[in-house]
N, C-alpha and C positions, 0 to 999 in steps of 0.2 A: 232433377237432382240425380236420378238416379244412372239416367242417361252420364251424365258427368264421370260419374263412378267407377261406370264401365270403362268408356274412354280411360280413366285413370289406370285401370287394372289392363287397359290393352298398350297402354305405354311402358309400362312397369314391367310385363313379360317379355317384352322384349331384348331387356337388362335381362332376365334369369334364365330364358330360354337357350336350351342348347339347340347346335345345327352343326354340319358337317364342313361346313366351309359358308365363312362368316358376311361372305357378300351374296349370298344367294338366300339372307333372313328374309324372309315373305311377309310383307306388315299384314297380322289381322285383321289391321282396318278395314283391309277389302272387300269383308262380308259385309258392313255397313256404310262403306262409301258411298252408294247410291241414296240412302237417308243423311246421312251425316255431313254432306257439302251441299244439302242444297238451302238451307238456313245460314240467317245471321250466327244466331244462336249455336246452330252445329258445327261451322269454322273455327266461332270464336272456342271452342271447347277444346276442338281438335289443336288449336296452336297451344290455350293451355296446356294442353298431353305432353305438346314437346317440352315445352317451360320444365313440366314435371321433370321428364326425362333430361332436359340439360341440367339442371339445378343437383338431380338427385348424383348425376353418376360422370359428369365432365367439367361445368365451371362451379367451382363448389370448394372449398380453400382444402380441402380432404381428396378432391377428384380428380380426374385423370389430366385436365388442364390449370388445376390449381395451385396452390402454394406450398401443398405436402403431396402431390401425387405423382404419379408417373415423368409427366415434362420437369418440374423442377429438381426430381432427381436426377436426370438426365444433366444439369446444370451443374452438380455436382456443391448443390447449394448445401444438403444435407450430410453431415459425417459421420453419423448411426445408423441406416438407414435397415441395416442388414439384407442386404444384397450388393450384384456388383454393379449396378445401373451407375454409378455417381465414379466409377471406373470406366467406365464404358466395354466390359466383358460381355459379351451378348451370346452366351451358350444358350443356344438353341434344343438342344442333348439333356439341359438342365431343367426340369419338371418346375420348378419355381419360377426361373426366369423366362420358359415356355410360356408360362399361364400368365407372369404378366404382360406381356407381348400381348397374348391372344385377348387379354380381358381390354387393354388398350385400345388394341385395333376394331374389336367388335360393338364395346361402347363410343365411337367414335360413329362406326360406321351404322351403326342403328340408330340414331338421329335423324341420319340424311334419309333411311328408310323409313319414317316417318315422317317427314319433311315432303321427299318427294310427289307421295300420292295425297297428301295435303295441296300442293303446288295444282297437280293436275287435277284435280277434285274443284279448286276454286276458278281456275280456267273454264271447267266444264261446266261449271251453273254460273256463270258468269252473270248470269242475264236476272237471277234470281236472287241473287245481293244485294245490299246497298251499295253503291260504288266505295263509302266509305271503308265498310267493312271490305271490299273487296281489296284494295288499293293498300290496306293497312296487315290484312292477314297474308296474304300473296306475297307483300313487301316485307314483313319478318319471316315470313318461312322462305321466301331466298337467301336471305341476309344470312339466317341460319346454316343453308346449306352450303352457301359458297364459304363460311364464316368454318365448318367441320371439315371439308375439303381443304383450307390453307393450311390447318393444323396439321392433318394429314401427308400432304404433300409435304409440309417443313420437317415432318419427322422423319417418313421414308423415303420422300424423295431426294433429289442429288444438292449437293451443294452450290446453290445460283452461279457460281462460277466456274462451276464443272459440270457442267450438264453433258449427257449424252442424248445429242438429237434421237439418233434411231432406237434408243431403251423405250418400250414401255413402261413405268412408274407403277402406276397405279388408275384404280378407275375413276373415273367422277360421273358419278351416279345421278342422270336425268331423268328413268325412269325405273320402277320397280315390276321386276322380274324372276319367275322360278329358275330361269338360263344362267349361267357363268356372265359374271359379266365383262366386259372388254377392258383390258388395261390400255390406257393412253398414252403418248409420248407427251415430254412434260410441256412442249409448244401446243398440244393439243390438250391438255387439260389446265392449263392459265387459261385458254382464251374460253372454257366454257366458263369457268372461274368468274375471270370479269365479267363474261357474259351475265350471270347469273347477278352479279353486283350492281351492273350497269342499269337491271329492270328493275334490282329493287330497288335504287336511288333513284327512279325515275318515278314509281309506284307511292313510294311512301313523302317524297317531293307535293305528290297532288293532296292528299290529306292528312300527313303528321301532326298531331295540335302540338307539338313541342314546337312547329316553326312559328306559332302564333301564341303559346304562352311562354312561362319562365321553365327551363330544365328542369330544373326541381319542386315543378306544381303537381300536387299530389289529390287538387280537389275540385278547383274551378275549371269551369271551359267546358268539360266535357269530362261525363257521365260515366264514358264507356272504358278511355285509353286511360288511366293513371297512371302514376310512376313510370316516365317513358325514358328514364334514364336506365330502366330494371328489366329495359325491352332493347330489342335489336330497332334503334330507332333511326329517324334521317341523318342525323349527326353521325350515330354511331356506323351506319353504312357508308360517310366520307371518311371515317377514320378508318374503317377496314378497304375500303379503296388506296388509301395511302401505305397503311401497311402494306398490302396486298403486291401493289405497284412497287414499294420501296424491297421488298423480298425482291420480284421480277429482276430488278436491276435498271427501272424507269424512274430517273427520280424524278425527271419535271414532272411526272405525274403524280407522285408521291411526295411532292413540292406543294403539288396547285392544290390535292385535296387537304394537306396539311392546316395552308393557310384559310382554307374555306372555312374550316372549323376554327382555327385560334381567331378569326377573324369576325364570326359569326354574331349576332346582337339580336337581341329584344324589341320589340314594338317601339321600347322607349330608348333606345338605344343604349343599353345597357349590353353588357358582354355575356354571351348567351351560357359561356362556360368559364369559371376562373381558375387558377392555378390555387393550389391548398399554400397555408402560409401561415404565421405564426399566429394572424389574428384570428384565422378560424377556427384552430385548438384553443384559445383564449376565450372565445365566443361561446364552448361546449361548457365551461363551466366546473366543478369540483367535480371526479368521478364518470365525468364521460371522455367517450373517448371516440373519433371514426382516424383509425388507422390509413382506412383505402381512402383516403379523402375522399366523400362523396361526390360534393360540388364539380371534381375533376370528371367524372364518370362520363365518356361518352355515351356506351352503352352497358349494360352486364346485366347479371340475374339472381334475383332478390330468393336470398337462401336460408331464408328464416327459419323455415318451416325442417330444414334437413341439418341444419350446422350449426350446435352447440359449440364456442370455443372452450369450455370449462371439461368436456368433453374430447376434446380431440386432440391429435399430436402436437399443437402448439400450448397447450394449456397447465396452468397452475403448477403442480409438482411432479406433475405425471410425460412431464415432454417426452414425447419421444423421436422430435426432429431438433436438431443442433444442427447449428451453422458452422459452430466450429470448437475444439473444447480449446480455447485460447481465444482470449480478447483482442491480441494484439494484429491480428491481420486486419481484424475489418477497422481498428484506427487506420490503418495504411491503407483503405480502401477509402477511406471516407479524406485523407490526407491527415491525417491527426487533427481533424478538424471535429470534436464533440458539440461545435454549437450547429452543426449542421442539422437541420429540422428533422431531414430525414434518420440522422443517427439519435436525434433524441426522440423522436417518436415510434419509430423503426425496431430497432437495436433495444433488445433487452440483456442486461450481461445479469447472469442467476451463479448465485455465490463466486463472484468476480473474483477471480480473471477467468475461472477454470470452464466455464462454458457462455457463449452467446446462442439465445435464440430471439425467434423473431415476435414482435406484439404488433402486428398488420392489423391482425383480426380479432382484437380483443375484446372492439368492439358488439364483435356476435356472441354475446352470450345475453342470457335472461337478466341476469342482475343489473347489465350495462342502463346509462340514462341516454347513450346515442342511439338517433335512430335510423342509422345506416347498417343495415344488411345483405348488400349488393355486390356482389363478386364482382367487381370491375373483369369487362373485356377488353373495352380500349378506354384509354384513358388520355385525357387534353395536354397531361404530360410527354405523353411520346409525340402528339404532333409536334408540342414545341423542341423535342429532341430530331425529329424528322428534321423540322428549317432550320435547325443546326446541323446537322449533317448537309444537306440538297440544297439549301439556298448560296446567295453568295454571300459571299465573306459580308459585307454591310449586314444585310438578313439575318444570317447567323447570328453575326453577334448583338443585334436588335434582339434578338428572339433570345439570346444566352443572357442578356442581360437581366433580365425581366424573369429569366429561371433563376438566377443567380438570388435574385433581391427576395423572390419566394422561399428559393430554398437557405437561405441564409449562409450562402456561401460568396466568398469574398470575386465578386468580378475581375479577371486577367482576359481580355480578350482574346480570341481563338486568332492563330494561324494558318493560313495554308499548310504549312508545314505540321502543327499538331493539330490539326483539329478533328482529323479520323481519331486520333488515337485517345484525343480527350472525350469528344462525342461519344465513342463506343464505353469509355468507363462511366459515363452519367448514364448510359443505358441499363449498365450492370446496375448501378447505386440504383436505380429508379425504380426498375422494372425487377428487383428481388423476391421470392416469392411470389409470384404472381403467374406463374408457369409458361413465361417469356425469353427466361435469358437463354435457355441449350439454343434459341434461333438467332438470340444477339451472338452470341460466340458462333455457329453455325454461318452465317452469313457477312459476316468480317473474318473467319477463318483463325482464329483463337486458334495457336496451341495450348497453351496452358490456362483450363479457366482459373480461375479466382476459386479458392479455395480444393481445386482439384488434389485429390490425394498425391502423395508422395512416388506410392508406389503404382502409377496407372503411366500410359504411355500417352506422349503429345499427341494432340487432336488431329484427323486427318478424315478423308474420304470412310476410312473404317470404322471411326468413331461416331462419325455426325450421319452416316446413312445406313439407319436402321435396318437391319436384315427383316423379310416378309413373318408373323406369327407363324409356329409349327400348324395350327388348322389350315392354314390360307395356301397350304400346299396340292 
């Protein structure tokens, strides 16, 4: 236990620890890397650490990937926010928006420094594992890495359609080191990307018990893996392949692993993951509530232990994130359509008309009877937005349809002619809050987001490709 402890307090300083330039943090772990990988026990602790560290400080509905942090301001989802991130003003000169840059970039990139010598630690005793254990910790701490790396790259790197071959970008970090480390050209940091993705879906393929129980079996099978939807799992590594691919600009790749997933089944051939729908708010009962629709979750990470919503900026009377101080845009985002599932479960208007915010995560509090508290990372909803965009026209609208009846909105079949333009607004509606949309609008090239202030300028190269944090200089 106490060994745990430690681990916990060696993950946790690397959130508060200062350094002089933020890719050259040196994980502590190093002092006990030679005890600490060569056990089942000692892996399984050290992935814990990262858990810790993801949960506490990036997917977290508070956190830098989450529903009120950094990426969703960037979206322009937030209109109080007090700063100019929801502008896209990025003064560098300015000590506030400095620090959040730097706090950004460095809780991003002290994961993967943690990840990293995790990775080569299990490599190294390879021999001295169970294969299970070996196959299943190696396969989340890739997934992890290459999963910190896309978010990265999508914020500071160039816009998919404007790339500059000969730019270096940014680094993607294989091994940890006291040195600077190398920034890559963004041809050369995709393909360590997939690399990275390719082994952990290869890895976690040979022992995931999620591919032999139900998604959300939280007790039988096995002792060890629970709640594997609250883990970077096999599923969840074909839905970050698909993303991954569909950012790239591959869509039959981000086609094929789409359909892996919506297509997926149970021993009994039952559908491995469903779309959220009226009967399963029906199903919770008086008082409960799961906002993230669990059942949807490919993968994400269970934030019980860090994210009170009674507590946080989404909560009670105390909001301090607003979507918007007027009801009426998001009717016109939704189509004036109120029985939409999403805007009734979604969408909370607080002394109507004069402000909306959002009840996502209402379900994370103590008082709640749901017992979903899992930051979704990918979600079986964007695959089925993915084979609407990628597939062909038949596919698409196979796949629209069957969103359409979940989400209770009335079916019009998609066109050749609009179906970028419908596809990309169910992405906004879908994907809200969840610190996704700045790359839905970043990667169809949005000028104007949805809800973007008045006085900020149309979206371009200068808005969507973040300038480097003042440390990283």
């Amino acid at each position: 236990m106490k060994k745990g402890i430690y681990i916990l307090c060696i993950a946790l300083g690397l959130i508060s620890g200062a350094c002089t330039d933020w890719l050259t943090v040196q994980p502590k772990t190093t002092i006990v890397a030679e005890n600490l990988y060569t056990t089942d026990a000692g892996v399984e602790q050290a992935l814990n650490g990262m858990y810790i560290l993801l949960k506490t400080s990036v997917y977290n509905p508070s956190g830098i990937m989450g529903g009120a942090g950094f990426a969703e301001t960037l979206a322009a989802t937030w209109t109080n926010v007090g700063n100019d991130l929801n502008k896209h003003v990025y003064n560098m000169n300015n000590e506030k928006m400095g620090d959040l840059f730097d706090g950004a970039f460095m809780g991003l990139y002290s994961i993967i420094s943690n990840a990293t010598p995790l990775i080569d630690g299990v490599e190294k005793n390879k021999e001295l594992l169970s294969e299970e254990v070996y196959n299943i910790v190696k396969g989340e701490a890739l997934a992890i890495r290459a999963c910190i790396h896309l978010d990265l790259i999508r914020l500071w790197g160039p816009m998919p359609t404007k790339v500059d071959g000969t730019k270096a970008y940014l680094p993607y970090v294989t091994e940890y080191s006291t040195a600077k480390y190398n920034y890559h050209t963004y041809e050369e940091y995709m393909e360590k990307l997939f690399a990275d993705l390719d082994e952990a879906e290869a890895l976690l393929k040979k022992s995931d018990p999620i591919l032999n129980l139900p998604a959300n079996n939280v007790a039988s099978g096995s002792t060890k893996w629970l709640k594997r939807q609250c883990h970077f799992n096999y599923y969840g590594v074909l839905g970050l392949q698909s993303r991954a691919h569909l950012w790239y600009g591959d869509k039959e790749e981000a086609l094929r692993y789409a359909k892996m997933v919506k297509e997926a089944e149970n021993t009994d051939g039952t559908p491995k993951f469903t779309l959220g729908d009226q009967e399963l708010f029906n199903s919770f009962g008086d008082g409960a509530w799961d906002g993230t629709m669990y059942p949807e979750h490919l993968c994400g990470v269970d934030v019980a232990e860090v994210f009170d919503y009674n507590k946080s900026a989404f909560g009670g009377t105390n909001v301090k994130v607003e979507m918007t101080n007027m009801a009426f845009p998001f009717l016109e985002l939704y189509d004036n359509n109120t029985n939409d599932l999403r805007f009734q479960v979604w969408i909370y208007t607080f002394r109507y008309p004069f402000s909306v915010t959002c009840r996502k995560y209402e379900s994370m509090r103590p008082d709640t009877r749901s017992a979903s508290t899992s930051m979704p990372v990918v979600r079986l909803s964007e695959m089925y937005l993915t084979i609407m965009e990628c597939g062909t026209l038949t596919e698409a609208n196979a796949a629209y349809e069957e969103f359409c009846t979940a989400r209770k909105i009335t079916y019009v079949p998609l066109s050749e002619g609009d179906r970028k333009e419908r596809v990309t607004r169910e992405f906004i509606k879908e994907l809200m809050a969840e610190g996704q949309n700045f790359f839905t609008y970043k990667r169809n090239e949005v000028k104007r987001m949805f809800n973007q202030p008045e006085d900020s300028k149309d979206c371009d190269v200068e808005q969507y490709v973040l300038p480097l944090p003042p440390k990283e200089f």
